[in-house]
C-alpha positions as CSV (number, residue, x, y, z in Angstrom):
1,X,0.0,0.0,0.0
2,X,2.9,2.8,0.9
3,X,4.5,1.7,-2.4
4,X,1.3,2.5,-4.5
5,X,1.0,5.8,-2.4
6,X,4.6,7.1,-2.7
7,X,4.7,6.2,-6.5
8,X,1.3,8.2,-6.7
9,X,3.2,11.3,-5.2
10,X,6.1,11.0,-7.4
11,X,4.4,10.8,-10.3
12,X,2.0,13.8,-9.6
13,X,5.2,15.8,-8.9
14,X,6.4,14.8,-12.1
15,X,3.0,16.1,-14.0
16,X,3.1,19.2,-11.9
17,X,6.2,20.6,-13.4
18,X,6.1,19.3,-16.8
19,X,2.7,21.1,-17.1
20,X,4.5,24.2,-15.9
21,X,7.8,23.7,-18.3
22,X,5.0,22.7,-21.2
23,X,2.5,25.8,-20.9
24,X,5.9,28.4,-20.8
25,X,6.7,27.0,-24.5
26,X,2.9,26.7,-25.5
27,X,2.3,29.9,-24.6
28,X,5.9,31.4,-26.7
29,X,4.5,31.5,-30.2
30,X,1.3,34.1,-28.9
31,X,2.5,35.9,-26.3
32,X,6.0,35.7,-25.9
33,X,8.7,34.7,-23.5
34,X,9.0,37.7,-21.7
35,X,9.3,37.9,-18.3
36,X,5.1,38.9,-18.0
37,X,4.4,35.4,-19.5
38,X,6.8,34.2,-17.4
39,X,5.0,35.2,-14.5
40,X,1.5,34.6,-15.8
41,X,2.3,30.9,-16.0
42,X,3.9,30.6,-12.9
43,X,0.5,32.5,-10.9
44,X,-1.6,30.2,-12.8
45,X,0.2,27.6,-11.5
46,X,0.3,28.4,-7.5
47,X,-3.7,29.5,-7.8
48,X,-4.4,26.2,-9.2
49,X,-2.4,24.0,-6.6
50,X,-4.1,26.2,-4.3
51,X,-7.6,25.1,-5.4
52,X,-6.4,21.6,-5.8
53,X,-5.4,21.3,-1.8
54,X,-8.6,23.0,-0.8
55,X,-10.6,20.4,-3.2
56,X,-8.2,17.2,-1.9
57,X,-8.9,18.3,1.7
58,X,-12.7,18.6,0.9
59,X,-12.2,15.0,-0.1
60,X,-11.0,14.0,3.0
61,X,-13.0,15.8,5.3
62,X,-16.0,13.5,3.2
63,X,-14.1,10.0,3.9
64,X,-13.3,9.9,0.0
65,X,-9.8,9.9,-0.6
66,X,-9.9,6.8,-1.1
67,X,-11.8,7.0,-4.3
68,X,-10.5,9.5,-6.3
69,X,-6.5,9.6,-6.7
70,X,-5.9,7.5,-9.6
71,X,-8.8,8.7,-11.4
72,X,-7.6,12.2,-10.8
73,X,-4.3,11.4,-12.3
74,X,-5.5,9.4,-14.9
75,X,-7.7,12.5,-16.2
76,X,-5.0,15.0,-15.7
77,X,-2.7,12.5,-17.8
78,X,-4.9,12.5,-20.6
79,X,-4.9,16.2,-20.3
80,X,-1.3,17.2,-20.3
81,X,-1.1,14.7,-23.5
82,X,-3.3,16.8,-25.1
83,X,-2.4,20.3,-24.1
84,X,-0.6,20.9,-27.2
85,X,-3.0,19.9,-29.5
86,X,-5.7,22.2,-28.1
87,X,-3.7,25.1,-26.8
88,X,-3.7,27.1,-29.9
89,X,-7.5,27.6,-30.1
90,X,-7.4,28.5,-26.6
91,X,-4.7,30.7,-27.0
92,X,-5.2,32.4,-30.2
93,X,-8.5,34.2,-29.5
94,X,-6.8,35.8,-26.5
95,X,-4.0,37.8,-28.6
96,X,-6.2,40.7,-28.8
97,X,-6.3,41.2,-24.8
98,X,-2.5,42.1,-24.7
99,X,0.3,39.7,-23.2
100,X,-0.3,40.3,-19.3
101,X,-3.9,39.6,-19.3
102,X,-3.9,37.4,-22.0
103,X,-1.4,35.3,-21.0
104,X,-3.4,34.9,-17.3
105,X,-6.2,34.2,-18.9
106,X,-5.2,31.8,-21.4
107,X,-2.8,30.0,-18.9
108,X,-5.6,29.8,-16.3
109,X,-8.1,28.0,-19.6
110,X,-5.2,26.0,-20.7
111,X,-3.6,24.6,-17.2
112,X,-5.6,24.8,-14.5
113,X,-8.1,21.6,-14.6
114,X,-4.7,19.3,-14.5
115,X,-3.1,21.6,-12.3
116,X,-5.9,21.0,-9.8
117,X,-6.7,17.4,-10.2
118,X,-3.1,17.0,-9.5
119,X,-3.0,19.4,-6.3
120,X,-5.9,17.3,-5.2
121,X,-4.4,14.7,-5.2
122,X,-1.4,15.1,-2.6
123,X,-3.8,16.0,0.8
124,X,-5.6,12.6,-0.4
125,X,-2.1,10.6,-0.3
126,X,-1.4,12.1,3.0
127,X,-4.7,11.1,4.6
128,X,-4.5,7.3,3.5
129,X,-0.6,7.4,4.7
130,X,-2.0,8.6,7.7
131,X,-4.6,5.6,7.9
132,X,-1.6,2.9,8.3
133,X,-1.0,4.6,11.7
134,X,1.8,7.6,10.3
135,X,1.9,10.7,12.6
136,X,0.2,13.4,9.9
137,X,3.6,15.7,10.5
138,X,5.1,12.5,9.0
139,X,2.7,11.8,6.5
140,X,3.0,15.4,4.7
141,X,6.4,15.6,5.3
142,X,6.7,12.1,3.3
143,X,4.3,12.5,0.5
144,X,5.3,16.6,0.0
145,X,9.0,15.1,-0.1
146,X,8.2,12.3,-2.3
147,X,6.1,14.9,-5.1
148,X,8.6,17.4,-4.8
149,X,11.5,15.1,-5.9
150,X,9.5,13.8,-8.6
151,X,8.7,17.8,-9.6
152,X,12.9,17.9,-9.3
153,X,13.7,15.2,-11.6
154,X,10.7,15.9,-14.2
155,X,12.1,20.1,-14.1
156,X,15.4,18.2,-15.4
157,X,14.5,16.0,-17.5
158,X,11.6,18.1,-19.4
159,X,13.8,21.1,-19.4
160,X,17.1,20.3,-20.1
161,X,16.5,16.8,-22.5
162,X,12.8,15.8,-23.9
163,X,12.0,19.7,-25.1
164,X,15.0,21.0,-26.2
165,X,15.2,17.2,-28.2
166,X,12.0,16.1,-29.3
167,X,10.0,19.0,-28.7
168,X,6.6,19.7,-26.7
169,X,4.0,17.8,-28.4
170,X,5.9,14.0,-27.9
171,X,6.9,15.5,-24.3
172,X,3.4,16.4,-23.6
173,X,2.4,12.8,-24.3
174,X,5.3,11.0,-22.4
175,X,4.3,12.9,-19.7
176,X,0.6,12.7,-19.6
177,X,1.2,9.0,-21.0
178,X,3.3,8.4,-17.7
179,X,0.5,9.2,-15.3
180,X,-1.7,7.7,-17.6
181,X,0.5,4.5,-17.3
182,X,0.6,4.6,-13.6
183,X,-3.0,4.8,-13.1
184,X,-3.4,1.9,-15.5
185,X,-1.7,-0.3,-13.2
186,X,-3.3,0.7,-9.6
187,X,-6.5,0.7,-11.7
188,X,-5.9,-3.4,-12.7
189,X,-7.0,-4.5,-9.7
190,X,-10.6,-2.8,-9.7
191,X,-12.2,-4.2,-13.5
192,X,-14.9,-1.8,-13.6
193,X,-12.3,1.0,-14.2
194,X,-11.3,-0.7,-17.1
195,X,-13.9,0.4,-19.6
196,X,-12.8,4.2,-18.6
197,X,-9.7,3.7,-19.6
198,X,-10.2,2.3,-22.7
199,X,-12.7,5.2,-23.4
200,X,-10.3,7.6,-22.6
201,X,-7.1,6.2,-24.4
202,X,-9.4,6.1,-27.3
203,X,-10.3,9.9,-27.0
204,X,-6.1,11.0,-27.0
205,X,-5.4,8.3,-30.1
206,X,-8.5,10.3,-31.5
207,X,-6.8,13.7,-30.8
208,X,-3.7,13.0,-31.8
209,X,-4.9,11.2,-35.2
210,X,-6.7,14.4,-35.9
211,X,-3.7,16.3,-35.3
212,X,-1.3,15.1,-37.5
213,X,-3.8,15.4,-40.6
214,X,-4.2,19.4,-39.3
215,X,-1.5,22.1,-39.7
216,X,-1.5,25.3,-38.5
217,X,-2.3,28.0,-41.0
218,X,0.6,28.8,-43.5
219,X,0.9,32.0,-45.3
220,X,-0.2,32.5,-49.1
221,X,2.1,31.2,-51.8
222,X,4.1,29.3,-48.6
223,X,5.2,26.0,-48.2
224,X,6.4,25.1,-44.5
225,X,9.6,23.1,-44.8
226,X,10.7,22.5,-40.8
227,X,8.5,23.2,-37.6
228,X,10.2,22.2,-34.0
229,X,9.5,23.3,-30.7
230,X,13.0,23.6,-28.4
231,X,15.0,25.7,-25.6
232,X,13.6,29.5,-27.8
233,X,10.4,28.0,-28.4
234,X,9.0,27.3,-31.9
235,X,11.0,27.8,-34.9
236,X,9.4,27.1,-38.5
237,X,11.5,27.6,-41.4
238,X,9.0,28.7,-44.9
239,X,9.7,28.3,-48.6
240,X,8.3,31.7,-49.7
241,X,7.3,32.4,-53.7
242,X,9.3,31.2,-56.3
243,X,12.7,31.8,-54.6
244,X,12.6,32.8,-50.8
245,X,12.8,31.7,-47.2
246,X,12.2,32.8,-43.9
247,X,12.9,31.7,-40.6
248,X,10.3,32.6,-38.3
249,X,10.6,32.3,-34.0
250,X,7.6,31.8,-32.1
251,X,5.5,33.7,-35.1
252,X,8.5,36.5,-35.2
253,X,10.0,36.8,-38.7
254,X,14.1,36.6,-37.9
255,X,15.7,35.7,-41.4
256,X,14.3,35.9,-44.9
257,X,16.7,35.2,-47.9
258,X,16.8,35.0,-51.7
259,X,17.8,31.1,-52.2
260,X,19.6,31.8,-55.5
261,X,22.0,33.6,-53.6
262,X,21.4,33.3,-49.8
263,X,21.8,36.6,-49.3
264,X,19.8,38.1,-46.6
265,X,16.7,40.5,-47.4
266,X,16.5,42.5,-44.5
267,X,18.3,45.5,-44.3
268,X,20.0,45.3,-40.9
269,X,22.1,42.6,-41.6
270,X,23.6,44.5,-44.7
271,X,23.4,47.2,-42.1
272,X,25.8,45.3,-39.9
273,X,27.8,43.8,-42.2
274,X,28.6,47.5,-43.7
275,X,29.5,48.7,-39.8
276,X,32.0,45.2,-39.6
277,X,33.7,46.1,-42.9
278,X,34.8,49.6,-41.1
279,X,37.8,47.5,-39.8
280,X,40.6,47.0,-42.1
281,X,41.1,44.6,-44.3
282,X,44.5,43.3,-42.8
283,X,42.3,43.6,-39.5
284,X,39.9,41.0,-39.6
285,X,40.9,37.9,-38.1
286,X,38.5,37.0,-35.2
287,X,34.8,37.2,-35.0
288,X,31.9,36.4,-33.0
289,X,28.4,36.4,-33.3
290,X,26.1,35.7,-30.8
291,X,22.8,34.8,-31.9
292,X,22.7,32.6,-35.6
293,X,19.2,32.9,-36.5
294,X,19.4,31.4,-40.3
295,X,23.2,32.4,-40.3
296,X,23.0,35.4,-42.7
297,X,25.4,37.7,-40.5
298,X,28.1,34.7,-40.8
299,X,27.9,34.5,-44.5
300,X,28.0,38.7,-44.4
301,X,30.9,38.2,-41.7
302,X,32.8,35.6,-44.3
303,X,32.7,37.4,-47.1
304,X,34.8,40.2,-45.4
305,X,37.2,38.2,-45.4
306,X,37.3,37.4,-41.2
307,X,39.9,34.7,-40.8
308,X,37.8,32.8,-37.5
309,X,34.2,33.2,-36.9
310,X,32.6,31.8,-34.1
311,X,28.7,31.5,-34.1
312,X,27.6,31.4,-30.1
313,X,23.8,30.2,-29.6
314,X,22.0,28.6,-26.8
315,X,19.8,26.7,-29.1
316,X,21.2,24.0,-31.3
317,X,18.5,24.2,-33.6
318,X,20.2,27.1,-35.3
319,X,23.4,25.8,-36.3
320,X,21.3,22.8,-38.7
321,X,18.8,25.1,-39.8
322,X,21.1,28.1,-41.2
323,X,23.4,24.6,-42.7
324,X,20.2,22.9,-44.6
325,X,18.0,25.9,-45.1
326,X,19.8,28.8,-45.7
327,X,23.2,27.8,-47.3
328,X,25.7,28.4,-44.9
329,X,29.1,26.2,-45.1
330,X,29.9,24.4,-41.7
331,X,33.4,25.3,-42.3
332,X,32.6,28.7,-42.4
333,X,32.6,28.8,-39.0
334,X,32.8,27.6,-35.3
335,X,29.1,26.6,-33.9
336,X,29.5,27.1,-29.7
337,X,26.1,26.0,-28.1
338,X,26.1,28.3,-25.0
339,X,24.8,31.7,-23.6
340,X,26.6,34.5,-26.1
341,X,27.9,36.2,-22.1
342,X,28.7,32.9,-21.0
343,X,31.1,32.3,-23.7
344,X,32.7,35.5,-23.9
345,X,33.5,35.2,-20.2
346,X,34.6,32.0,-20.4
347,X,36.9,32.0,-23.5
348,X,40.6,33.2,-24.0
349,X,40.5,34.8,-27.2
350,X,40.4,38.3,-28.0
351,X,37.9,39.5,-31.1
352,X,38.5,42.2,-33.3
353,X,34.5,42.1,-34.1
354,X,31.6,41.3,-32.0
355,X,28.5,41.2,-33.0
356,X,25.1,40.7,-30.4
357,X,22.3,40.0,-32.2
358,X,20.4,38.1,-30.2
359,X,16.5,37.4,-29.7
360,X,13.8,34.6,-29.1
361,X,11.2,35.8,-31.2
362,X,11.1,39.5,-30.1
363,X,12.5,39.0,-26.5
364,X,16.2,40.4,-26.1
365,X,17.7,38.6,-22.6
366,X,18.3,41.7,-20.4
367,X,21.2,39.7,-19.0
368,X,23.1,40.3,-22.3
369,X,22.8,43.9,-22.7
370,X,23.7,45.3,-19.0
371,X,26.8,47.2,-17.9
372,X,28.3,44.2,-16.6
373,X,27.8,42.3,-20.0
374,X,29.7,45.2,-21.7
375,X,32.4,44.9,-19.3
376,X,32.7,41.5,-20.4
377,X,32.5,41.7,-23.6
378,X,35.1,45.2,-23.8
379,X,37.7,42.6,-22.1
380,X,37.3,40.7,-25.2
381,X,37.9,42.9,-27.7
382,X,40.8,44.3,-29.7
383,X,42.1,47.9,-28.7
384,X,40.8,48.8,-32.3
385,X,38.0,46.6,-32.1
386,X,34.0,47.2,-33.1
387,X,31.0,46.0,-31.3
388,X,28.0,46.1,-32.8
389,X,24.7,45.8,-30.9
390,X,21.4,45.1,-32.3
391,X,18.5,46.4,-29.9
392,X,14.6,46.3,-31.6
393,X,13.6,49.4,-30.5
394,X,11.2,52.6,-31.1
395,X,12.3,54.1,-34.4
396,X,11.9,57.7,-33.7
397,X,15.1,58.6,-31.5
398,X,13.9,60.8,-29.2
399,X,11.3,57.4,-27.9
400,X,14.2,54.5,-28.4
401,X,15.0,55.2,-24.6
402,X,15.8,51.0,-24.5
403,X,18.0,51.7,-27.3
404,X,19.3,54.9,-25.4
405,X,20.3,53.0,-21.9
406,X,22.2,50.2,-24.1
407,X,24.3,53.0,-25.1
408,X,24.7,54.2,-21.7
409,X,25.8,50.7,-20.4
410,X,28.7,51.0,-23.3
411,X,29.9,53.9,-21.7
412,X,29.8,52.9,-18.3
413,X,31.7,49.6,-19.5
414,X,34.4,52.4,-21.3
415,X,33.1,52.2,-24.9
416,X,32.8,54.7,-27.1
417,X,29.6,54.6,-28.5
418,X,27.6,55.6,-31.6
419,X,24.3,55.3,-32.5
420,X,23.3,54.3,-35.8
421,X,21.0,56.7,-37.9
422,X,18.4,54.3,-39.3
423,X,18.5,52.6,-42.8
424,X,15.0,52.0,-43.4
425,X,13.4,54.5,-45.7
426,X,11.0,56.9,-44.1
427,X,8.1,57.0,-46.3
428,X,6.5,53.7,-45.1
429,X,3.2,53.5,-44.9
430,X,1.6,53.1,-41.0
431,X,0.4,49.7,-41.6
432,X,4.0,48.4,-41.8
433,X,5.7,47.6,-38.4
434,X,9.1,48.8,-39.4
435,X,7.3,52.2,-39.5
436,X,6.9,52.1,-35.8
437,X,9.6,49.3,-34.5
438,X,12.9,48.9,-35.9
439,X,16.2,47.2,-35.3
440,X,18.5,50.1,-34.0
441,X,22.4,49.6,-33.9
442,X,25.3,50.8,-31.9
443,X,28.9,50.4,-32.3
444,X,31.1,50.8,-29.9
445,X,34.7,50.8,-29.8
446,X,37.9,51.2,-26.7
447,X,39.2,53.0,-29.3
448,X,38.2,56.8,-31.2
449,X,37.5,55.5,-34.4
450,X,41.0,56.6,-35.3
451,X,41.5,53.5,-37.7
452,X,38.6,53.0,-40.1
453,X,38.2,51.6,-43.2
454,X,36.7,53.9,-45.3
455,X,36.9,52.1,-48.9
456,X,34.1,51.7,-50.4
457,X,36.0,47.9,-52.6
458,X,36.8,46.7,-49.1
459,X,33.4,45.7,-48.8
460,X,31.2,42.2,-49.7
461,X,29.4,42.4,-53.1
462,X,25.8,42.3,-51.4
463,X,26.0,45.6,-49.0
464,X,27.6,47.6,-52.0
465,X,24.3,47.4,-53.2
466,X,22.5,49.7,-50.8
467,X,22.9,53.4,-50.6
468,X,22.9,53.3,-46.5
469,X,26.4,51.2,-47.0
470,X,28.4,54.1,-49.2
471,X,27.0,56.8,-46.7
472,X,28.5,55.0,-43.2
473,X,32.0,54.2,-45.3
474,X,32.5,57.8,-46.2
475,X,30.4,59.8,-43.6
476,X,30.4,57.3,-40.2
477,X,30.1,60.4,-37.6
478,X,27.1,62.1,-40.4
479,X,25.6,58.8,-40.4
480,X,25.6,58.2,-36.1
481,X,24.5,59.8,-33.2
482,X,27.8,60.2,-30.8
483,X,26.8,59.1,-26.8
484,X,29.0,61.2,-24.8
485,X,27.5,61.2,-21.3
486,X,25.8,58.9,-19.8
487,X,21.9,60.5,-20.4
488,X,20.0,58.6,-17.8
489,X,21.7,55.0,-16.5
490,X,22.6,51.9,-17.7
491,X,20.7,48.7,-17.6
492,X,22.6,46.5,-14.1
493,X,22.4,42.7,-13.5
494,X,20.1,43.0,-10.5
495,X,17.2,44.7,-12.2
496,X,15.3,43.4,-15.2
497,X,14.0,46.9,-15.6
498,X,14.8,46.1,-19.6
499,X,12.2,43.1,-19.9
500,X,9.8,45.7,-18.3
501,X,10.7,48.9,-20.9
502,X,9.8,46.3,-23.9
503,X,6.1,45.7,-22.4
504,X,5.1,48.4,-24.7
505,X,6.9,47.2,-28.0
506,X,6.1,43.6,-27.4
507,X,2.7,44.1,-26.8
508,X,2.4,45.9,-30.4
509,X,3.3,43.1,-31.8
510,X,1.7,40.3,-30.4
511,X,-1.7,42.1,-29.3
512,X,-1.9,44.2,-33.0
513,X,0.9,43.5,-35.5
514,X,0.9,39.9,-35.7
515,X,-2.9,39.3,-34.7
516,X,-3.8,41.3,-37.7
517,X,-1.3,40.3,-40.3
């Protein structure tokens, strides 16, 4: 009997957190990753344990807890197998309502009946424990131990292996399949359970079935060539028309390319690849850029002729998507799976370019972008290096105050620091996001600029191509915005107060940009 009742707890603690780990990456592709849905889940969360004790003590106090465990976990298995398959039309309505509410109110629709059948579950355990003659202090202390090691192991193992590996659909169903397992076996001895069970396994082959004869919508004249859900949530990867692709994270467009060339269509990475081709020629031996996306900053990086070029990101999905989608030549380059500041604290070599161009979907990790990160990175970098930073940000100046306290971290880190004037052409019309949100780009430098490359040949064959490129090489002060002073304070490691100064941005584009379009 204590075996059934201990493997009961585990198991439920095991439910609990992959339900939590699950939701987070659901809940990516509509409202984000940010630190509000971040929150959201985990609320949702704690209020639903909290109605599931009250419900599991109501049990008890009614002389049923013996009665409803394993059907409780065998429902909230078949649940959190088939979370996935219902949570975008739960979620999807719910755009509209902006990321903070939505994301409450779709986690609390989307979690919360497992959530509770499983918190309900744990005061029933401890109540039949405490029928074989335990002391209740004893009992709780066993059963909470018991669930919480099986909530440790399944954090691990969901978190670190089945997600990042096979993605959250097939973890959703080991999970839910596990309980479901479980219960299956404490319900052999009672018959009459098992016409339930069949019912019910019947329903998630049903749902599942259905699922993979539906696909999400794809846009016009688009063919979807990879989908995968991972560490930065989920990454799809479209043929587009006759000859394009894009790479898209959670629903955020990071790469497009022309195929018959691989070269990249949006602007800032010619942008950036101009700024890198300020260093000379006879300059350009090591290079690192954190954040891959489909790669096209390495191929711009390459063809300046950069001896070494390391390509730092946390999610290994990158590295084989910018390889088989978008042309890039493993030798090209050094893949490094690990945090971009991680790595740059951690390795010995010194770069004459770094480039941070990082983002899942339209989140920027705050950790990357603080004065401390710049004092890293500055202790990396060649006297006459460049650092170029890529911050999504308000496109008029005088409201890209984000953008604004990057530049003031630079400082206080002992950069020189420019910002970039913008290179997207100002007559766009209002129903184009660029019009409002942009990618805005600083370089900074230990140095004054006093070594530049100004020739115009000394660049790669795609940036010569735009107008923006032959402005920086000749005019690079007409075409920046010099930060001498520290204007109001950096961004610091102890304060996320970045994650909450992109509530505004982020919620354009999940609660109207991308809801609309």
């Amino acid at each position: 009997m204590k075996f059934w009742i201990y493997i009961l707890a585990f198991v439920e603690g095991i439910g609990v957190m992959s339900v939590e780990l699950i939701s987070a990456r659901l809940m990516a592709p509509f409202f984000g990753g940010s630190l509000y849905v971040i929150t959201a889940v985990l609320g949702v969360t704690m209020l639903s344990l909290l109605i599931g004790y009250y419900l599991g003590g109501q049990i008890c106090k009614r002389d049923l807890y013996n009665k409803y465990v394993t059907p409780f976990l065998l429902i909230a298995g078949i649940y959190v197998s088939v979370i996935p398959l219902i949570s975008k039309f739960i979620l999807s309505p719910l755009t509209g309502m902006g990321i903070a509410m939505g994301s409450i109110i779709g986690g609390f629709i989307l979690i919360s009946i497992p959530l509770i059948l499983f918190g309900a579950i744990s005061p029933q355990l401890v109540q039949q424990l405490n029928d074989l003659k335990a002391k209740a202090g004893l009992a709780s202390g066993n059963i909470y131990s018991v669930s919480t090691l099986g909530g440790v192991l399944g954090t691990f193992v969901v978190g670190l292996f089945l997600v990042p590996m096979i993605g959250t659909k097939i973890t959703a169903l080991i999970a839910g399949g596990l309980c479901v397992l479980v219960s299956m076996l404490h319900f052999a001895k009672a018959k009459k359970y098992v016409s339930v069970v069949v019912a019910m396994l019947l329903f998630a082959s049903s749902a599942w079935a259905a699922n993979s004869l539906h696909h999400k919508h794809i846009p016009g004249n688009s063919k979807l060539l990879y989908e995968s859900e991972g560490i930065l949530g989920n990454i799809e990867v479209y043929h587009i028309g006759e000859h394009h692709r894009g790479l898209l994270n959670n629903g955020i467009l990071q790469s497009h390319v022309d195929i018959n060339n691989y070269e990249s269509s949006m602007l800032y990475t010619h942008a950036i690849g101009t700024i890198a081709s300020l260093i000379l020629p006879n300059k350009r031996k090591k290079a690192v850029i954190v954040g891959i996306a489909a790669g096209s900053l390495i191929k711009e990086v390459r063809d300046l002729g950069y001896e070494t070029i390391y390509g730092v990101d946390i999610d290994p999905r990158t590295a084989m998507i910018a390889e088989k989608y978008f042309g890039i030549d493993p030798n090209w380059y050094h893949f490094v799976e690990d945090d971009g500041r991680h790595f740059l604290n951690e390795t010995n070599e010194i770069f004459d370019l770094i480039v941070m161009d990082v983002s899942s979907g339209e989140d920027q990790p705050y950790h990357l972008y603080t004065k401390e990160a710049f004092e890293t990175y500055i202790s990396k970098l060649d006297k006459n290096g460049i650092i170029i930073v890529n911050v999504v940000d308000k496109r008029n100046n005088d409201d890209a105050k984000l953008t604004l306290r990057v530049g003031d971290g630079m400082i206080a880190a002992g950069l020189n620091s420019n910002l970039m004037r913008t290179f997207y052409p100002p007559n766009m019309t209002e129903d184009r996001i660029e019009q409002h949100i942009v990618e805005k780009l600083i370089i900074g430098s230990p140095s004054n600029y006093e070594k530049l490359s100004i020739e115009f040949n000394e660049m790669n064959d795609c940036c010569r191509k735009f107008q923006y490129s032959h402005f920086v090489k000749k005019n690079l002060f007409k075409m920046s915005f010099p930060k001498n002073n520290i204007l109001d304070k950096p961004f610091y490691d102890d304060c996320p107060e970045m994650e909450v100064m992109n509530f505004e941005r982020i919620n354009l584009l999940r609660s109207k940009y991308l809801n609309t379009h």
